[in-house]
N, C-alpha and C positions, 0 to 999 in steps of 0.2 A: 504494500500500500504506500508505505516510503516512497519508491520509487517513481511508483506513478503521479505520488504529487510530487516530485521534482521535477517529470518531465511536462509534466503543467503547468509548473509556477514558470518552466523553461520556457512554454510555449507562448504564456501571459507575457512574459520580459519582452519573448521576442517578438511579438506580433508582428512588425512591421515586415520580417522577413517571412514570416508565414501567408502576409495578406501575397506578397510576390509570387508566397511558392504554389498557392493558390489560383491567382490568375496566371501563371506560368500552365499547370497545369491542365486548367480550360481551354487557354490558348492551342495547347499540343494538341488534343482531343480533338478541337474544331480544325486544323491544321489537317490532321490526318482524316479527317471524313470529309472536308470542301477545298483542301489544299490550298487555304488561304485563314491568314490571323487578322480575322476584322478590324474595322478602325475604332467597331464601341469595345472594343478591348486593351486594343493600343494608346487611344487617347486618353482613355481615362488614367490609365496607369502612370503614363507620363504626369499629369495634373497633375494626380493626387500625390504624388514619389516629389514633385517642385512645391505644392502645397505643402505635404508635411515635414519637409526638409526646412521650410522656410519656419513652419511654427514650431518645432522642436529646437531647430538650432539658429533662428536667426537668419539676417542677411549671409553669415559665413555658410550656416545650411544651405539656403537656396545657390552660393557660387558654389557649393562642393556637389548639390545635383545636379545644376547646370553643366558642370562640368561631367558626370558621369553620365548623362545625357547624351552630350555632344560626343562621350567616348562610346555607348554603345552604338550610336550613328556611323561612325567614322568606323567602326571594326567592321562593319558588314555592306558599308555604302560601297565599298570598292565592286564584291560579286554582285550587290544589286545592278550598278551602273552596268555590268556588261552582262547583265541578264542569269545571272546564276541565282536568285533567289526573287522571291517577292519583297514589295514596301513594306509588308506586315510583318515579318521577320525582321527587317530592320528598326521598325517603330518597335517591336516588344523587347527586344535588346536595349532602345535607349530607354523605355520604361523601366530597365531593370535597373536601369543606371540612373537613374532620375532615384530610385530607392536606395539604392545599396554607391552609390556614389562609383567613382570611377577603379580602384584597384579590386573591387570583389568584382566592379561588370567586367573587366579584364581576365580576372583569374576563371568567374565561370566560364566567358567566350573560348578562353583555353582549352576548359575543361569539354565544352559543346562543340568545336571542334574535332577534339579527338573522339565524341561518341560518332556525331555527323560521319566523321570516314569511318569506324566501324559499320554502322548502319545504314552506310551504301556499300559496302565490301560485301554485307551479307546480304542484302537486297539482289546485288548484282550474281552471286554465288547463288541465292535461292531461286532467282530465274532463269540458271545456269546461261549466263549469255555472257559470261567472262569476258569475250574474244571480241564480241562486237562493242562493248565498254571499254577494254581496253584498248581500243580503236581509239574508241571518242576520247577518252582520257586526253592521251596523247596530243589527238589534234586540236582537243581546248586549250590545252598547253601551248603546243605551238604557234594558235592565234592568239591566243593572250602577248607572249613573247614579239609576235615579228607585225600586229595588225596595229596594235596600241591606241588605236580608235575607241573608246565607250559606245560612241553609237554606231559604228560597222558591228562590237565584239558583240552588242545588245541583238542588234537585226539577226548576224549570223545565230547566235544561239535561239532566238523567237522561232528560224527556221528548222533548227534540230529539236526546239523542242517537244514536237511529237513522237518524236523516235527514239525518245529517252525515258529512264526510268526517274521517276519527280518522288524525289525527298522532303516531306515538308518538313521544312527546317525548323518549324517551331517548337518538336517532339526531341531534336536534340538540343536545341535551348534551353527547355525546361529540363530535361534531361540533366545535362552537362550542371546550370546554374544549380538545383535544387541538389543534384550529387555532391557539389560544390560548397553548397550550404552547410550541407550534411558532414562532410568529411571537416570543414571547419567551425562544427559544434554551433554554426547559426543557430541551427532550428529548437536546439532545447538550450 
């Protein structure tokens, strides 16, 4: 009974990272059944992450969410720009960064990364199509390297992508962040 009210009082302390892990969560869910992380999920998060940064901690609050913000923007603005992901994905990353400020939205995206390649390795392995992936792999690489256009890299990929297998990235987001959470004692 101890235990479970510590990890109560843990969850009470920490609400704010649980309101995250929460709509992190809805996010993934909606993500993987419309392959898209709406904007009444996105927006509000962001709001409310600069709203309660401001009234918790001040003017200094609101520059360390803006700043975390502008960092989960800028981690994921580059594949958006050339078409590897949706704005929804971008907008819930800086939501998480408008919460949890700029070095935890860094260390999750770390973390949501490395599930993101897992969970295309086995995507691509469970549709046994290895060979035609590792095709594409390659030549996204290559256009990324030698096109260096955003909007050639955006067109060409809008072209490919019916013939690819779509990850919604929102599932490794919440994924990676709330792992993240987790592994550094956020959550209790």
């Amino acid at each position: 009974m101890h235990q479970l009210n510590t990890i109560f009082s843990g969850a009470l302390e920490n609400w704010p990272i649980w309101i995250v892990t929460i709509t992190l969560v809805v996010a993934a869910v909606i993500d993987g059944v419309q392959l898209k992380v709406p904007n009444w999920i996105t927006f509000p998060l962001i709001i409310s992450g600069l709203v309660y940064s401001s009234f918790a901690f001040g003017w200094s609050g609101l520059a360390w969410s803006l700043f975390g913000m502008v960092v989960g923007l800028a981690l994921l603005l580059p594949a958006y720009a050339i078409g590897g992901m949706g704005a929804g994905d971008v907008k819930l990353l800086a939501g998480v960064g408008a919460w949890v400020h700029a070095t935890h939205t860094l260390y999750g995206f770390c973390v949501s990364a490395i599930v993101g390649a897992v969970l295309a390795v086995v995507m691509v392995l469970y549709k046994r199509s290895w060979s035609k992936h590792h095709f594409q792999f390659w030549s996204i690489l290559t256009e990324i390297l030698t096109v260096r256009d955003p909007n050639q890299l955006s067109a060409i990929a809008a072209d490919r992508k019916h013939t690819m297998l779509l990850l919604p990235y929102g599932i490794p987001i919440a994924l990676g962040c709330i792992g993240y959470f987790a592994w550094t004692g956020m959550l209790v």
